[in-house]
PyMOL commands that place a pseudoatom at each C-alpha (Angstrom):
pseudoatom trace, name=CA, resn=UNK, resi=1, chain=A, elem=C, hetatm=0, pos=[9.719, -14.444, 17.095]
pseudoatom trace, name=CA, resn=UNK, resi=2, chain=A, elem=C, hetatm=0, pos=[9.297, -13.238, 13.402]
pseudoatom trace, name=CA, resn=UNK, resi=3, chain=A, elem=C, hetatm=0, pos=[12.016, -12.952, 10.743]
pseudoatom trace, name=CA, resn=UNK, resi=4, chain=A, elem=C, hetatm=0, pos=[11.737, -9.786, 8.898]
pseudoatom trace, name=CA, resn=UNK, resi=5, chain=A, elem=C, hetatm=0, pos=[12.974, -9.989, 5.553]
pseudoatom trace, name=CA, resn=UNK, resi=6, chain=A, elem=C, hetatm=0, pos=[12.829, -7.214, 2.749]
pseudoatom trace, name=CA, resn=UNK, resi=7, chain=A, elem=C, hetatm=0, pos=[9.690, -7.255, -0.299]
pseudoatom trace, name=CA, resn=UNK, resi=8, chain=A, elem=C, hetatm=0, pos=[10.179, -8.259, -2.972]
pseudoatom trace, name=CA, resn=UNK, resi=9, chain=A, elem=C, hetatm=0, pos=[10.070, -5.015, -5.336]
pseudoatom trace, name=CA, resn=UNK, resi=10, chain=A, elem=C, hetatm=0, pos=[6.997, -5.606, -6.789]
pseudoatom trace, name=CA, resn=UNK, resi=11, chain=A, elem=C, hetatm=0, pos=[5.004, -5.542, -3.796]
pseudoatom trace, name=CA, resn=UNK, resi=12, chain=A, elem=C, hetatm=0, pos=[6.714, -2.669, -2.459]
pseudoatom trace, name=CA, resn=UNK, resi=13, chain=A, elem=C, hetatm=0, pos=[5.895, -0.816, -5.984]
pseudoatom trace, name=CA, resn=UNK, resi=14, chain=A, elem=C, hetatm=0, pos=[2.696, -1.694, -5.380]
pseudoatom trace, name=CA, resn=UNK, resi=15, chain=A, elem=C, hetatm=0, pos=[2.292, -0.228, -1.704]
pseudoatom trace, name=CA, resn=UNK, resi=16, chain=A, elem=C, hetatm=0, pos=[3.913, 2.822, -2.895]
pseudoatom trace, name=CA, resn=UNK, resi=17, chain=A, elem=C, hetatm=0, pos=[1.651, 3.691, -5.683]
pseudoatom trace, name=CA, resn=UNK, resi=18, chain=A, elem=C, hetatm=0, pos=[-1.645, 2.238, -3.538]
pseudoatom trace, name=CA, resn=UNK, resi=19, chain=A, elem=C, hetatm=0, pos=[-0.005, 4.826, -0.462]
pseudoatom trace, name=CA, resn=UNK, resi=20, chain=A, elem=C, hetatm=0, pos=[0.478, 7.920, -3.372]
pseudoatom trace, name=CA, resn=UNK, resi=21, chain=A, elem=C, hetatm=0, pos=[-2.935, 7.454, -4.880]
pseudoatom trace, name=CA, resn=UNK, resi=22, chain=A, elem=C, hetatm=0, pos=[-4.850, 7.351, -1.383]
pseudoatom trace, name=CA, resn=UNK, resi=23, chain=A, elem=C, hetatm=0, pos=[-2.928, 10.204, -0.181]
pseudoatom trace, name=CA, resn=UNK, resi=24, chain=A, elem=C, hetatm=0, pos=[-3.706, 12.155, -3.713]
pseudoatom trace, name=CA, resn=UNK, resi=25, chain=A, elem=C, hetatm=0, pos=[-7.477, 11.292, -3.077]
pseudoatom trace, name=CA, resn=UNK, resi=26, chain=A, elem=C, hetatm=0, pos=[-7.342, 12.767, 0.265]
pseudoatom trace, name=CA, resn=UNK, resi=27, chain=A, elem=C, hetatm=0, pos=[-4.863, 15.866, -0.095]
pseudoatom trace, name=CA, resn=UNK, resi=28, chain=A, elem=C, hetatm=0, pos=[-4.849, 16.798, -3.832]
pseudoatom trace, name=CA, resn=UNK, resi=29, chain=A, elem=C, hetatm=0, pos=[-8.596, 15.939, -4.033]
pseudoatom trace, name=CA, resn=UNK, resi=30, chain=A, elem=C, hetatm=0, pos=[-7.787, 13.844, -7.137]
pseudoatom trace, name=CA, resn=UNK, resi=31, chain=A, elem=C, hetatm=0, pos=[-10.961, 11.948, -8.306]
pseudoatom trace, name=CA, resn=UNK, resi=32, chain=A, elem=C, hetatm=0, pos=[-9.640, 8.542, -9.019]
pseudoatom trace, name=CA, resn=UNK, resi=33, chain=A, elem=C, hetatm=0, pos=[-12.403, 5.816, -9.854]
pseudoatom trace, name=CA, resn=UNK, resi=34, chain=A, elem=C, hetatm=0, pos=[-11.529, 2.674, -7.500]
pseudoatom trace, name=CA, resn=UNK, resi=35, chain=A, elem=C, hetatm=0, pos=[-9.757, 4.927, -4.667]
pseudoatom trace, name=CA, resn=UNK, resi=36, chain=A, elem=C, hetatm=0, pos=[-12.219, 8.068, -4.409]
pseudoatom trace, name=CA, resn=UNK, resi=37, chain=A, elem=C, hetatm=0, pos=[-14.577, 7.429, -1.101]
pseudoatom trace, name=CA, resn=UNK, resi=38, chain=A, elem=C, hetatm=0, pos=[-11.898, 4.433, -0.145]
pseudoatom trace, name=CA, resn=UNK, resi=39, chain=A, elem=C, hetatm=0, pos=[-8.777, 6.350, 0.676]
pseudoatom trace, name=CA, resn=UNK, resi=40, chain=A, elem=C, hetatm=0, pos=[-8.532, 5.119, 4.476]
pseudoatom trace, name=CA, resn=UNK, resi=41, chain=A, elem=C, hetatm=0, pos=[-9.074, 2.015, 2.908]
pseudoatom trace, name=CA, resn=UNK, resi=42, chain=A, elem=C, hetatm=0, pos=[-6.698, 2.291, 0.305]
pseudoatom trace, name=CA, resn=UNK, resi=43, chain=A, elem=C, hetatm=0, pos=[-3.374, 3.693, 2.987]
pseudoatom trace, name=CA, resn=UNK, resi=44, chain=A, elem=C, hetatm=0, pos=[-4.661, 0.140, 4.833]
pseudoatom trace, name=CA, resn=UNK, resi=45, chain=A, elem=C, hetatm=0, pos=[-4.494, -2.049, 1.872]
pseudoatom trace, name=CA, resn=UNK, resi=46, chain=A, elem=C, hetatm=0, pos=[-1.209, -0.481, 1.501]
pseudoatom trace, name=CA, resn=UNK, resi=47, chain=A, elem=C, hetatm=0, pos=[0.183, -0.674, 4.726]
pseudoatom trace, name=CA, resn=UNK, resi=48, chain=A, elem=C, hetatm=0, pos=[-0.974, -4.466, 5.542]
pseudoatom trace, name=CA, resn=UNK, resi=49, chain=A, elem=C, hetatm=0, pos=[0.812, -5.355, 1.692]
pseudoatom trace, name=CA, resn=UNK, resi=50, chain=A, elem=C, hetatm=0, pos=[4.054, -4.249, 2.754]
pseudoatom trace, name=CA, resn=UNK, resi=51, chain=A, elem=C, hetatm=0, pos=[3.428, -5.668, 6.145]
pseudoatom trace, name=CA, resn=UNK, resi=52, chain=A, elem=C, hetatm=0, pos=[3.009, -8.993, 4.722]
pseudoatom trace, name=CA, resn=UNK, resi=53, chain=A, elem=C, hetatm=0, pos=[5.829, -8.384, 2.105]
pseudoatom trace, name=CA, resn=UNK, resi=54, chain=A, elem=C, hetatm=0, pos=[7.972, -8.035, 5.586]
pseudoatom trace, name=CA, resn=UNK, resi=55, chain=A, elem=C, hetatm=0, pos=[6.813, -11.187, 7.196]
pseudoatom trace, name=CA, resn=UNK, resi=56, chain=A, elem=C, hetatm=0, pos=[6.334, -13.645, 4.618]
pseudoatom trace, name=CA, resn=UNK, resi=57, chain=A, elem=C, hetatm=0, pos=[9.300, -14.591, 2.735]
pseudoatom trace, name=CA, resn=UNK, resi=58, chain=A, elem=C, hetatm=0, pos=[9.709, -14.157, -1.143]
pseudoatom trace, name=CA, resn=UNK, resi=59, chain=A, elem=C, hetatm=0, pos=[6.165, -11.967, -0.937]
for i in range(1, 59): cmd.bond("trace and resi %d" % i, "trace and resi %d" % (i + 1))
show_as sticks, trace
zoom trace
């Protein structure tokens, strides 16, 4: 059984603002350098950073 425990807030900024910019790329068309082509990608990155933050304590 896995513990959950809460990010810390600096990986949870960081999902956030990965999350934002892939859904910008996709929705809002925004041309972003790194995320523009990757924004499926991007959402996963996201996702599996605050999945991690939630598993691994002190992440």
């Amino acid at each position: 059984m896995f513990w959950l425990t809460p990010p810390a807030k600096a990986t949870f900024l960081i999902s956030v603002i990965l999350a934002i910019l892939a859904l910008l790329v996709q929705y809002a068309h925004a041309a972003i350098p790194v995320v523009s082509g990757h924004g499926f990608e991007t959402l996963l990155i996201a996702f599996l950073l605050l999945l991690a933050g939630n598993l691994f304590r002190g992440f």
